[in-house]
N, CA, C and O of each residue as an XYZ file, in Angstrom:
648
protein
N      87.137    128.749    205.865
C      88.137    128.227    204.959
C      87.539    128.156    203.555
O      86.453    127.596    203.413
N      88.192    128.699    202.480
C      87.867    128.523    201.171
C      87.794    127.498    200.414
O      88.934    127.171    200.085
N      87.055    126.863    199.999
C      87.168    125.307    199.289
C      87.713    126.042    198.024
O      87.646    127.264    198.154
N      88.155    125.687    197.014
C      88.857    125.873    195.757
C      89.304    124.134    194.903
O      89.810    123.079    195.285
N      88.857    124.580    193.844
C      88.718    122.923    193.068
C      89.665    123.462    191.822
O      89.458    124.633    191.501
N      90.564    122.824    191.169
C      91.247    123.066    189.721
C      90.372    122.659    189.196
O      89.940    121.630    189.716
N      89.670    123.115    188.036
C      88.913    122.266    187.101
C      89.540    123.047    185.337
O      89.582    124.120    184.735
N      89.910    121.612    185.192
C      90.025    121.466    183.561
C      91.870    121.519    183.809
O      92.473    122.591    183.867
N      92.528    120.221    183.926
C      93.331    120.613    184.424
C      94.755    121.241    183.165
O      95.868    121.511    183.617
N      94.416    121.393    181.512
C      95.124    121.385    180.596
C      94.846    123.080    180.614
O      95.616    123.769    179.945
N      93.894    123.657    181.275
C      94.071    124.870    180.878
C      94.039    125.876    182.337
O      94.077    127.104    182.399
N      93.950    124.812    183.518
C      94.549    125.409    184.672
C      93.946    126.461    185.882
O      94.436    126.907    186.919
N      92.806    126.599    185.294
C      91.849    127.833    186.075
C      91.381    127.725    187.066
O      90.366    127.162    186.657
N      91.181    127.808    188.503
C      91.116    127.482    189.183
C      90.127    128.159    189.726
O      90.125    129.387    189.808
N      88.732    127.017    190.354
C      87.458    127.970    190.659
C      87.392    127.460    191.955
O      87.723    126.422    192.528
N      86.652    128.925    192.339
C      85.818    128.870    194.484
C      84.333    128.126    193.922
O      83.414    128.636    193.281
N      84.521    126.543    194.500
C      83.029    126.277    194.481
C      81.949    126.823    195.222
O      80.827    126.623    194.757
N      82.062    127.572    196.441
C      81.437    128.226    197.224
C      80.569    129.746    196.065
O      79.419    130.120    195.832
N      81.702    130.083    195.734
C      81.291    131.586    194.508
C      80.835    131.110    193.212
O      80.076    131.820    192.554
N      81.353    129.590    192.631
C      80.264    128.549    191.786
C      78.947    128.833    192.211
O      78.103    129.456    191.567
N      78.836    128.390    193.218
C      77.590    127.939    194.136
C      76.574    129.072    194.082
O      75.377    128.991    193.805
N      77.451    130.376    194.471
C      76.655    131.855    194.621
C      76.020    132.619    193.366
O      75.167    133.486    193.179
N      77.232    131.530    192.315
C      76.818    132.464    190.694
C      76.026    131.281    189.805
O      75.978    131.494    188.593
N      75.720    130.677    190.051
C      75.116    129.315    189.184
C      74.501    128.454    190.033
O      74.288    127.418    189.404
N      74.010    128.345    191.435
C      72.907    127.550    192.050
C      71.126    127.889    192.104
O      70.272    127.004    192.157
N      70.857    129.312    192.077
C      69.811    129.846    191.771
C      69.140    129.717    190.521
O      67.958    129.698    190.178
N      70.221    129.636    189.950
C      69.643    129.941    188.201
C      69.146    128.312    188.003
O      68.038    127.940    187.615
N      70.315    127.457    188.392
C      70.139    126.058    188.305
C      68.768    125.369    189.009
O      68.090    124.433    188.585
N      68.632    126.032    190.030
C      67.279    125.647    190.623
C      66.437    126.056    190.042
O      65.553    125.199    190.049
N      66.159    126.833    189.544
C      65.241    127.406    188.629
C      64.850    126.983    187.257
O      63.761    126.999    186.683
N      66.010    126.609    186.899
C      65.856    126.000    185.482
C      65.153    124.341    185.830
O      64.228    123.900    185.149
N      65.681    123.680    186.814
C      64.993    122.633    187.799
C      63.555    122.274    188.360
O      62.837    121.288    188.529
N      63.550    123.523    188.534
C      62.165    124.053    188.775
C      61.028    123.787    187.782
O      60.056    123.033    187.733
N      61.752    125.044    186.762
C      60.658    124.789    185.994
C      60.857    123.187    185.191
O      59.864    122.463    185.253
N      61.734    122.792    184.667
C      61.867    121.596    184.464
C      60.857    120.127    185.098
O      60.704    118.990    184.653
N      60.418    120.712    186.097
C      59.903    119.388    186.757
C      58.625    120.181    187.055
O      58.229    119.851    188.173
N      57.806    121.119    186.479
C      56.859    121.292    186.313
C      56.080    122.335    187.945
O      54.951    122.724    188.245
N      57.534    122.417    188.629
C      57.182    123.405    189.886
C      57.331    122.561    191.121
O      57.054    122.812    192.294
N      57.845    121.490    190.546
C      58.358    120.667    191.881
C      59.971    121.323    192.673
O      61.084    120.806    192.576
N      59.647    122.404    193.321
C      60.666    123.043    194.017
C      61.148    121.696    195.376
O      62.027    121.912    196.211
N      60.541    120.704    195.319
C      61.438    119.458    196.176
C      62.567    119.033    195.366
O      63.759    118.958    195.666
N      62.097    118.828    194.527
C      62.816    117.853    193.481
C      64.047    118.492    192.994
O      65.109    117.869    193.005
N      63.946    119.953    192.478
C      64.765    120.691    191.534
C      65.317    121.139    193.191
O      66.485    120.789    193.018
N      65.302    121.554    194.359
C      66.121    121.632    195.354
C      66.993    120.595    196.132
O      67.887    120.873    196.931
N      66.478    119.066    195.670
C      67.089    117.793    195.794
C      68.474    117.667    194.837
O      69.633    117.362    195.117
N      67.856    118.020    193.667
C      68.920    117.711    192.167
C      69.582    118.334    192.493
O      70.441    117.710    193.117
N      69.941    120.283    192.442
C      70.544    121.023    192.526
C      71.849    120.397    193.417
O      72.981    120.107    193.031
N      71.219    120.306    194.793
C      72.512    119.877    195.914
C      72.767    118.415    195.190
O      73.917    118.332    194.758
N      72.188    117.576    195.025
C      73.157    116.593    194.399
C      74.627    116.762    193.067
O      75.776    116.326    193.000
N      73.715    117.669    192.159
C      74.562    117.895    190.956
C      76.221    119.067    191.804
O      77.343    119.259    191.335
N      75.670    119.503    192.954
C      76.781    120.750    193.428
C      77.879    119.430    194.565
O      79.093    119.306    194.407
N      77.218    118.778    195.413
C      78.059    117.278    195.590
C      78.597    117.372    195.090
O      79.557    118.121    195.268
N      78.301    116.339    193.556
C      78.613    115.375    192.490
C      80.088    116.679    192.454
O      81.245    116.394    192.764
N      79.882    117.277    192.257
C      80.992    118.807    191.642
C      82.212    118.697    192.863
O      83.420    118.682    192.626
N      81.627    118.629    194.120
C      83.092    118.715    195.132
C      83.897    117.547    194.802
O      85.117    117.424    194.695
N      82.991    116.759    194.673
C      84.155    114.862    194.524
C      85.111    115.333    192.554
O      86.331    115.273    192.399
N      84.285    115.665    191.620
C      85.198    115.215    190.542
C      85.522    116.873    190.327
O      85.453    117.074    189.114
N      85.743    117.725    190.808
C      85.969    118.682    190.427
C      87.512    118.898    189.596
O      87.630    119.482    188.519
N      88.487    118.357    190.282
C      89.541    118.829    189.672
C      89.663    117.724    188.223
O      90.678    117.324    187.653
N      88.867    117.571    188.061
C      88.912    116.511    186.422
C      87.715    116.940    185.107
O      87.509    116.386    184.027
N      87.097    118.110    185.717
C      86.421    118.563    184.903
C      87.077    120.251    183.901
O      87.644    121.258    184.326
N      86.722    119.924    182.769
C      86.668    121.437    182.176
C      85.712    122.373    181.982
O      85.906    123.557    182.259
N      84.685    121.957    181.527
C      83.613    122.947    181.927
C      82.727    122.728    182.957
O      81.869    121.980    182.489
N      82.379    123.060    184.503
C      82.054    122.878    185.427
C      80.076    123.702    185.677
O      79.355    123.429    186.636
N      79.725    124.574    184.621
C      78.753    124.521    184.536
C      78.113    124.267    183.987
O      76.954    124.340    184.394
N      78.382    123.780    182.662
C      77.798    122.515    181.695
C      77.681    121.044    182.535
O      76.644    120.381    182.566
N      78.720    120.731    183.087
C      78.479    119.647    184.040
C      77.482    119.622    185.172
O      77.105    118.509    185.539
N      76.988    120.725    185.796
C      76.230    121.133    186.489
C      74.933    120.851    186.035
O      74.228    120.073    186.678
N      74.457    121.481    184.824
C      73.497    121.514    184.858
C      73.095    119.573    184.238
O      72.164    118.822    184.528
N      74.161    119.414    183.436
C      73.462    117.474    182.896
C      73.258    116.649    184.261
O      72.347    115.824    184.321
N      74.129    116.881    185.381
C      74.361    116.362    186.318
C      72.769    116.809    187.072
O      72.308    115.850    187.690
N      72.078    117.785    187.111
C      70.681    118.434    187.810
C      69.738    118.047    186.857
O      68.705    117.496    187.239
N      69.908    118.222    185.868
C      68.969    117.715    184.972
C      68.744    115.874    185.107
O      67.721    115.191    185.173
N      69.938    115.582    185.108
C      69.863    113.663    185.185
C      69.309    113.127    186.743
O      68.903    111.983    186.942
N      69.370    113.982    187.579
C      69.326    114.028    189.005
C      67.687    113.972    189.115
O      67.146    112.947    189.529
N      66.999    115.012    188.761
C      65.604    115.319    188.347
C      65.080    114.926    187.728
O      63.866    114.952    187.927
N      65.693    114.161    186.318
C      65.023    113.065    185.467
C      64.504    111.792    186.347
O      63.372    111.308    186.370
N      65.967    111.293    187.246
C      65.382    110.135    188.150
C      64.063    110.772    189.466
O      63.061    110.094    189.694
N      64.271    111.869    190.053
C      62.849    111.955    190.745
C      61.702    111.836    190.137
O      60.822    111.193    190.709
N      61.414    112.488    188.703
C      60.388    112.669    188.088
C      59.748    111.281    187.564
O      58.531    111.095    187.527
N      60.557    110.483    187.229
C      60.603    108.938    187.285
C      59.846    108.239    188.354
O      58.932    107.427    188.214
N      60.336    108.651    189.348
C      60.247    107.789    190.574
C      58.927    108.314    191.080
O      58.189    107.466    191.582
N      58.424    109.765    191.032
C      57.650    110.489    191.403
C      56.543    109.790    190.401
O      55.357    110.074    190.572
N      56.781    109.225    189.756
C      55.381    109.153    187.994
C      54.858    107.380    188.676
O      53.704    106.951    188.713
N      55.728    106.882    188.995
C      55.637    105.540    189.771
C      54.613    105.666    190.734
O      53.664    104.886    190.819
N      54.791    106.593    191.423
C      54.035    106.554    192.836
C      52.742    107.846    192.326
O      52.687    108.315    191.189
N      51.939    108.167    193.303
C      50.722    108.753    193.415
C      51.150    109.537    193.128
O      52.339    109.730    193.381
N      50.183    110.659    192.246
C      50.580    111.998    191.726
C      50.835    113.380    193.219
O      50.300    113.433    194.327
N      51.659    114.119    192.689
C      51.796    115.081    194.298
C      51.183    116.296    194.221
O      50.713    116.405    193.089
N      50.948    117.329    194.931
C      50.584    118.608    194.589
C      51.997    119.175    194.197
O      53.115    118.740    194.472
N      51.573    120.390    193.397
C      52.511    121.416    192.905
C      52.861    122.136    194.396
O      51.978    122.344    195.229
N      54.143    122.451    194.588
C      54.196    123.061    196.093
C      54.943    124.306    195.736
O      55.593    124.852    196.628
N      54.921    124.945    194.230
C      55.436    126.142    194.382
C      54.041    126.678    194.073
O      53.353    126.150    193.200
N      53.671    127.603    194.702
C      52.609    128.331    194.273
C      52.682    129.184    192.688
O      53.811    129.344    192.224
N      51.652    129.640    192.001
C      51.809    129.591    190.827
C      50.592    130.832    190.426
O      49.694    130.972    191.256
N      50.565    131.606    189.331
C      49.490    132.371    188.774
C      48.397    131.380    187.692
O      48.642    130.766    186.654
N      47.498    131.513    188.251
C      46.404    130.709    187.624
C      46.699    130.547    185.944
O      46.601    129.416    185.469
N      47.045    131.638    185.094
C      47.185    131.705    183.818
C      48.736    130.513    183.614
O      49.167    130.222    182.498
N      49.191    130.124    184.575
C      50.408    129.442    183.703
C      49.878    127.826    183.996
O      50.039    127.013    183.086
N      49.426    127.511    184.915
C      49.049    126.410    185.325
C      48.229    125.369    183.475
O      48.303    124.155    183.289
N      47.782    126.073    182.810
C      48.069    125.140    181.632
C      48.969    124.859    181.047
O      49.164    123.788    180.473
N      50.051    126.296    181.127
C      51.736    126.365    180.593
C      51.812    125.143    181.299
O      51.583    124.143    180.617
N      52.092    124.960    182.568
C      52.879    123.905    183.069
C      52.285    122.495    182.757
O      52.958    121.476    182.603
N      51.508    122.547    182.718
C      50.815    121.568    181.831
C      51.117    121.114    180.754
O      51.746    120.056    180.790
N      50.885    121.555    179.749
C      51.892    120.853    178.610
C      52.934    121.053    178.756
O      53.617    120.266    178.100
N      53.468    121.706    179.284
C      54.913    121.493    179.112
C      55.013    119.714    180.521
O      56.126    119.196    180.611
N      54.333    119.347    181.018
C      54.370    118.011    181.450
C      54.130    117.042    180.347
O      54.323    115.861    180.633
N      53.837    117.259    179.426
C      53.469    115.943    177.986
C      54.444    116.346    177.345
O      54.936    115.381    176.760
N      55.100    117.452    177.098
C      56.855    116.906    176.213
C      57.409    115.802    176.833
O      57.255    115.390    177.983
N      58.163    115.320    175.797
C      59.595    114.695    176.189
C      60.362    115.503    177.455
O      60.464    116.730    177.490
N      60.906    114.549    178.533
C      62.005    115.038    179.474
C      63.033    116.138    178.507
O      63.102    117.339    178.767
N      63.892    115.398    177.219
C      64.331    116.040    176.275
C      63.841    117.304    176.237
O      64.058    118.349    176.851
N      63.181    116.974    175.427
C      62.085    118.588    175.033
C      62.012    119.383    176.165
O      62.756    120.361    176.094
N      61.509    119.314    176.961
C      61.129    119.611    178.338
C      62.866    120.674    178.652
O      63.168    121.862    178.538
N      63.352    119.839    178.931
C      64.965    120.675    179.464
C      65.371    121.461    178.258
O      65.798    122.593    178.485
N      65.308    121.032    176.930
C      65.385    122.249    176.037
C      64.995    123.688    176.176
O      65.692    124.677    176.401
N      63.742    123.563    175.991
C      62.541    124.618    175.876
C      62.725    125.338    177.128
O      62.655    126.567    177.145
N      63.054    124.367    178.627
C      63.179    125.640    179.689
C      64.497    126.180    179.392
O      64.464    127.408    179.304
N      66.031    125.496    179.147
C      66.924    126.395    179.178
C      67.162    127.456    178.000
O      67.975    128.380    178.007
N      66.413    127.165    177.159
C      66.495    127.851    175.926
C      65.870    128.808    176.255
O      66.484    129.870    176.358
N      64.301    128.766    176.561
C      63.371    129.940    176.677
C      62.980    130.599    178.191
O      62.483    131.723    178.257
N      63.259    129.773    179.422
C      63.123    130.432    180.615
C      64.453    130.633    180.842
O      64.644    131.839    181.004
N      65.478    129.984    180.929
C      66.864    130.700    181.065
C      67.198    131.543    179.961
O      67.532    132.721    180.094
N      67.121    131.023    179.021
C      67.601    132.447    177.799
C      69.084    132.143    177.201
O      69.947    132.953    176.861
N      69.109    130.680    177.179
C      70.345    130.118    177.049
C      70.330    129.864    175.283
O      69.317    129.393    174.767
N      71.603    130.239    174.397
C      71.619    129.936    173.065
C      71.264    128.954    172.950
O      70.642    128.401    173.857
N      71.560    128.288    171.640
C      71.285    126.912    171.649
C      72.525    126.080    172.046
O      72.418    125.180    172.878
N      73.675    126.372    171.465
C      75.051    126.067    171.643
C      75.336    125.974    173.395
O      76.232    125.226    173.785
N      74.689    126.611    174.193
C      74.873    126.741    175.460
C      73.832    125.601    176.018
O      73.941    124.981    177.076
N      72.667    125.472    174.912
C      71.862    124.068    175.830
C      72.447    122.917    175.276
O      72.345    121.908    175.974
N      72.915    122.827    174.419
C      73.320    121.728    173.738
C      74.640    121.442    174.571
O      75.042    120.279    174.617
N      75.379    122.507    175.272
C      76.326    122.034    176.687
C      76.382    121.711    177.757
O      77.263    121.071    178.332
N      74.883    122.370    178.347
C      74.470    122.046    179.188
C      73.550    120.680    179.353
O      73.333    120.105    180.419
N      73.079    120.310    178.095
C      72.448    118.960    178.232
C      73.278    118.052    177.530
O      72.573    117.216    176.964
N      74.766    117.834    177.291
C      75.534    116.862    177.077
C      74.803    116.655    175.911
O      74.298    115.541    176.052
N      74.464    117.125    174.818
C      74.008    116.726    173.368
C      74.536    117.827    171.974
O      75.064    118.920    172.180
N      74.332    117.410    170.942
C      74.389    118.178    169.784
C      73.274    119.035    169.176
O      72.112    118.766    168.869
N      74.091    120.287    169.093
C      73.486    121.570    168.613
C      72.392    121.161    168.258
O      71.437    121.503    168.954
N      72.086    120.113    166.816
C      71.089    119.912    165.959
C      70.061    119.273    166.411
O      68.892    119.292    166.024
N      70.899    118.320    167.821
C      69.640    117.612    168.299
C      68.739    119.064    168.995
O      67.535    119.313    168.939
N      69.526    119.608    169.446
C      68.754    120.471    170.274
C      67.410    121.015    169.522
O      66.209    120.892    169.767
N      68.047    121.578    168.642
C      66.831    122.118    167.497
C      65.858    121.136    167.274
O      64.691    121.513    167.166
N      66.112    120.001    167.188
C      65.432    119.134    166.879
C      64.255    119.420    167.974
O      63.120    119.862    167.797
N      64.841    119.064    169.020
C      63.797    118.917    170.325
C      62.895    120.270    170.645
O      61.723    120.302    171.017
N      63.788    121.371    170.390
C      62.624    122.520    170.460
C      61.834    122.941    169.033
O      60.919    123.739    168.830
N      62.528    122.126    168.209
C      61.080    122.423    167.081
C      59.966    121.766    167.820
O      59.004    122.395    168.262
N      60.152    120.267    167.961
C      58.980    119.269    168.375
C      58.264    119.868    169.229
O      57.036    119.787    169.227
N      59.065    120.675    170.227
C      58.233    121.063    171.626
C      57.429    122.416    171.152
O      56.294    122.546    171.609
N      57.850    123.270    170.410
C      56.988    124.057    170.140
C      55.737    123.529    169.342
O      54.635    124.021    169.583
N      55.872    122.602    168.458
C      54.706    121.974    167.599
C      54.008    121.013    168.500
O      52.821    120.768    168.285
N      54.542    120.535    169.338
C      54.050    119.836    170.307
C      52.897    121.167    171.411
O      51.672    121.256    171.486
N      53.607    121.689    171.843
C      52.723    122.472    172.405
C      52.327    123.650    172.021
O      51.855    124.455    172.825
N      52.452    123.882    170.868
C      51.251    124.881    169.798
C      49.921    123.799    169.778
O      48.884    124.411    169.522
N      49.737    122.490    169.966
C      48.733    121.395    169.916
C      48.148    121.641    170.568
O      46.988    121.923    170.268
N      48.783    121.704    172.414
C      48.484    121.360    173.477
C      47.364    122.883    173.681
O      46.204    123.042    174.062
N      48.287    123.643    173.273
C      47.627    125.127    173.780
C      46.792    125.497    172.968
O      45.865    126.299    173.083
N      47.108    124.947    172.204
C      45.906    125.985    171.115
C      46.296    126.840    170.141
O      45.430    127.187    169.338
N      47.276    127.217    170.036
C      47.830    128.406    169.712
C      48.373    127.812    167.795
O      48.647    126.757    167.221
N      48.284    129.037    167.521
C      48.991    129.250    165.994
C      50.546    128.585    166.294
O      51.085    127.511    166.030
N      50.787    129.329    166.710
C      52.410    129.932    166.735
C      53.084    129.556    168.207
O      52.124    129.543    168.978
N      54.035    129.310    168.796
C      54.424    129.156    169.925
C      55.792    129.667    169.739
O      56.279    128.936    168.877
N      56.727    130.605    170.123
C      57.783    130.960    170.185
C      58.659    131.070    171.565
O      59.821    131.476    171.529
């Protein structure tokens, strides 16, 4: 049986959360992923919560993958929280030795910063598109990936960080 949700109900479009699921859960885990520094528990926890959260309010939303991702991102903010409380964990996605400092600073940004810089630069998302996906304004956005690049041009060493 096909689940099907109206979302946005002034302009009527009507989406298969299942084919949601098929075209925007991978990417979302991923962006999750790297977000939480390779905690593939965490960003596979958020993901199914934020895709939940989506069956219950679906027919009251208009943009349903902007909601997705604040909803995975806020989901993963509280593990990473909860995770910083308790004893540090191993990384359980395996990883190439050369990024393991990447992931590293990118653990001393801001959460902010942090979800910028991955959807901007590991997803490849405009800015206008992170600034939708993280429920904020364009300018803040900029804001946060200037910092994070000057922030971690520090961390790394580097001149330049793009």
């Amino acid at each position: 049986m096909e689940r099907e949700a109206r979302i946005g109900e002034a302009s009527g479009p009507t989406v298969d959360l299942d084919q949601l699921f098929r075209a925007e859960g991978d990417g979302l885990f991923r962006a999750l992923c790297a977000f939480t520094g390779g905690r593939a528990d965490i960003a596979e926890e958020a993901t199914a919560e934020a895709f939940a959260r989506l069956a219950a309010y679906a027919g009251t939303l208009h943009d349903p993958v902007a909601w997705l991702y604040r909803v995975g991102f806020r989901a993963a903010i509280d593990e990473v929280r909860k995770d910083a409380r308790s004893a540090p964990a191993e990384d359980d996605v395996t990883m190439p030795i050369e990024l393991h400092g990447l992931m590293d600073a990118l653990r001393e940004l801001s959460l902010n910063q942090r979800a910028a810089v991955v959807l901007r630069h590991v997803h490849g998302l405009e800015t206008a598109e992170v600034a939708d996906r993280m429920g904020i304004a364009r300018p803040t956005v900029r804001v946060h990936l200037h910092r994070a690049r000057k922030r971690l041009a520090d961390l790394l060493g580097n001149e330049e960080v793009e």
